[in-house]
C-alpha positions as YAML, in Angstrom:
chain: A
units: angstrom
residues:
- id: 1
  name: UNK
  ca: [66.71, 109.31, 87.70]
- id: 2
  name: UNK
  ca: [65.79, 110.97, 91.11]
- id: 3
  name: UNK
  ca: [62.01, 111.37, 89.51]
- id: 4
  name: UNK
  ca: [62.06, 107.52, 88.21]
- id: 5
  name: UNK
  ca: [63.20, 106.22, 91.62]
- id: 6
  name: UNK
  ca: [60.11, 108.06, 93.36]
- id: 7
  name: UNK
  ca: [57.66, 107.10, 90.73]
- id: 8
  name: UNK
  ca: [58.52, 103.55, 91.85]
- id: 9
  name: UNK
  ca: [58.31, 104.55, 95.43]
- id: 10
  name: UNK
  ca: [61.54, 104.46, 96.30]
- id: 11
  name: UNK
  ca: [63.01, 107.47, 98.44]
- id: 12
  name: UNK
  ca: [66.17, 108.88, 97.17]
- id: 13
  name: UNK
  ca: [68.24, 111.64, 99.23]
- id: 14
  name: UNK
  ca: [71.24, 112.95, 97.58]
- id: 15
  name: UNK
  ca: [74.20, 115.69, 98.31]
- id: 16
  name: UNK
  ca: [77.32, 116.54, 97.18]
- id: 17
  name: UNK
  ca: [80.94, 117.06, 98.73]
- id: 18
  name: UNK
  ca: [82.91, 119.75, 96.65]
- id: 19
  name: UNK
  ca: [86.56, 119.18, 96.68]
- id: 20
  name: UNK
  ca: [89.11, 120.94, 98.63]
- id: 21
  name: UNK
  ca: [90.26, 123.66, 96.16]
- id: 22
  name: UNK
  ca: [87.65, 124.01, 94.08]
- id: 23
  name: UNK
  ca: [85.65, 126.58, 95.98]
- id: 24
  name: UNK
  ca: [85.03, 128.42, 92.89]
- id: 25
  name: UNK
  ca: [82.67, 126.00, 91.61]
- id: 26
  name: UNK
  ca: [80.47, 126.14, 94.31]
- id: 27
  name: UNK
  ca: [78.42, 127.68, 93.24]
- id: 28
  name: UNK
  ca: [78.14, 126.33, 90.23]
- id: 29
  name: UNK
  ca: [77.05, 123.13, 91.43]
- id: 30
  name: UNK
  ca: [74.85, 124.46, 93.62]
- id: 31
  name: UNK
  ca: [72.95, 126.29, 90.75]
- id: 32
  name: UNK
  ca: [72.78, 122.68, 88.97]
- id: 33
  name: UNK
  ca: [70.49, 120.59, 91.09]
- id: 34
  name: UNK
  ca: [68.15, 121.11, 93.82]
- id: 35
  name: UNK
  ca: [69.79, 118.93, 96.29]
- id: 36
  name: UNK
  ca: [72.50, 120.28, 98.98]
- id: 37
  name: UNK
  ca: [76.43, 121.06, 97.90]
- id: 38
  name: UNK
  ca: [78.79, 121.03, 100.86]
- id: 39
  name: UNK
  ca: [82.46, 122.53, 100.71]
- id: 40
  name: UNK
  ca: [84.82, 120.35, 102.04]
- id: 41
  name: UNK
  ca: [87.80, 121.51, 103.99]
- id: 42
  name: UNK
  ca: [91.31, 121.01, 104.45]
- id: 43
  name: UNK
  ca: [90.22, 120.49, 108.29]
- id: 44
  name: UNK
  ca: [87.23, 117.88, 107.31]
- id: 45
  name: UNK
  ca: [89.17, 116.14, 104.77]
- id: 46
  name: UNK
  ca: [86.01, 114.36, 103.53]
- id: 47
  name: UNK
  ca: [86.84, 113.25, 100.98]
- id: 48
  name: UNK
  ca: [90.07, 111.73, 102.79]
- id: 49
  name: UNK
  ca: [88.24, 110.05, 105.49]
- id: 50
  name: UNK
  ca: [86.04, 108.19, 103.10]
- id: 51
  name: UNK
  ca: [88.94, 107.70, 100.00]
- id: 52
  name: UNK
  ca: [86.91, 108.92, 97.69]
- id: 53
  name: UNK
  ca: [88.16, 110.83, 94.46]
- id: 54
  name: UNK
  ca: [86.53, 112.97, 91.81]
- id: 55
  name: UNK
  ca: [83.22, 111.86, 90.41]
- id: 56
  name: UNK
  ca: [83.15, 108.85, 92.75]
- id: 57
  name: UNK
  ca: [79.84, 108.21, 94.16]
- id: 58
  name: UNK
  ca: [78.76, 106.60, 97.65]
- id: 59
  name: UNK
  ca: [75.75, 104.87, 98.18]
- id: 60
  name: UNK
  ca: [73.89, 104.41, 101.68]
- id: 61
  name: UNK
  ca: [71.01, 103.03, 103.01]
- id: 62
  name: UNK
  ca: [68.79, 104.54, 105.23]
- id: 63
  name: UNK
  ca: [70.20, 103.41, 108.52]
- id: 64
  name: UNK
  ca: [73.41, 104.61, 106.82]
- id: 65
  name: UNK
  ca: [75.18, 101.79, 105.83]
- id: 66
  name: UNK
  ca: [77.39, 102.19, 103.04]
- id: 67
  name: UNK
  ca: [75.64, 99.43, 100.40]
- id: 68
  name: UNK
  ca: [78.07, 100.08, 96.91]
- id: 69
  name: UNK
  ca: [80.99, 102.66, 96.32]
- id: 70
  name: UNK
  ca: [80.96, 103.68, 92.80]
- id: 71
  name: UNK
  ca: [84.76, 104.52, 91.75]
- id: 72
  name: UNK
  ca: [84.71, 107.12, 88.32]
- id: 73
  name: UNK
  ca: [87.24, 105.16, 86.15]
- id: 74
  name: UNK
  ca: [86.63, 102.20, 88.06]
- id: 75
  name: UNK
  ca: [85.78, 98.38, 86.89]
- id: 76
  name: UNK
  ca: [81.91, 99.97, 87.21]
- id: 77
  name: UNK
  ca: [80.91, 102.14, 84.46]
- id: 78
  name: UNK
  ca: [78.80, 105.15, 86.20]
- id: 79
  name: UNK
  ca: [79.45, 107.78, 83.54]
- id: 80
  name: UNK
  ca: [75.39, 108.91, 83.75]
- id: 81
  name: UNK
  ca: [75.69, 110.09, 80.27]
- id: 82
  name: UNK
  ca: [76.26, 106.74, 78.99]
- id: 83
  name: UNK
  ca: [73.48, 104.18, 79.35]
- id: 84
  name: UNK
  ca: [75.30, 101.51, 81.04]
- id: 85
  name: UNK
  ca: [76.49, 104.27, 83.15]
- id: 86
  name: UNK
  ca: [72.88, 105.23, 84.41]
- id: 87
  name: UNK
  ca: [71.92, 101.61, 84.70]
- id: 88
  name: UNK
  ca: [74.98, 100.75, 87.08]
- id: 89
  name: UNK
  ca: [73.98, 103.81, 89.30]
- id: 90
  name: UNK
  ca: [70.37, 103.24, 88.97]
- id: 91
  name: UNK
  ca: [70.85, 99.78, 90.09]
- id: 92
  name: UNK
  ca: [72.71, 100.27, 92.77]
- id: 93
  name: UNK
  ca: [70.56, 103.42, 94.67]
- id: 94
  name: UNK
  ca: [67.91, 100.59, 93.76]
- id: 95
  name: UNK
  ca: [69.05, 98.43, 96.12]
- id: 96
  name: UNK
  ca: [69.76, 100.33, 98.68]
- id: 97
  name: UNK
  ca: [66.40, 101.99, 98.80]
- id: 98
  name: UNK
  ca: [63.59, 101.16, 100.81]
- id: 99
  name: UNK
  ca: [60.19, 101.30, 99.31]
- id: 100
  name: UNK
  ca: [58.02, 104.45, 101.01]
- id: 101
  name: UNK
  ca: [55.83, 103.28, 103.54]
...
């Protein structure tokens, strides 16, 4: 999807915040994808501060605005295995994207 978005000139950044107690697959994640895995913390509390849960998925803007908040299990299917799920998320990084200049 990354590779689609920048074909159509749109700039996509993405990362991921592992959950507290699940250092293990850390690495594992990291191995996945070439964009950057962080460890949260029982001192950050990401995912607390921004009430997200597993598999949920924020979306910002560039002048980091939060534009759609993608709950896993939610009224929103984002399941990127399932087409609908890809088109939801697609749609939303969409249009919170700016075009490159």
């Amino acid at each position: 999807m990354r590779d689609e978005l920048l074909a159509a000139g749109l700039v996509i950044e993405l990362a991921v915040v592992n959950r507290t107690g699940f250092d293990a697959s850390l690495a594992l994640l990291t191995a996945k994808g070439t964009f950057p895995v962080f460890q949260d913390s029982a001192e950050a509390g990401v995912w607390a501060l921004h009430g997200g849960t597993k598999d949920d998925m924020f979306v910002y803007d560039a002048a980091g605005t939060l534009r759609a908040f993608l709950d896993f299990g939610g009224p929103v299917e984002i399941n990127l295995s399932k087409p609908e799920g890809y088109t939801n998320v697609k749609t939303a990084w969409e249009a919170a994207l700016l075009p490159l200049p």
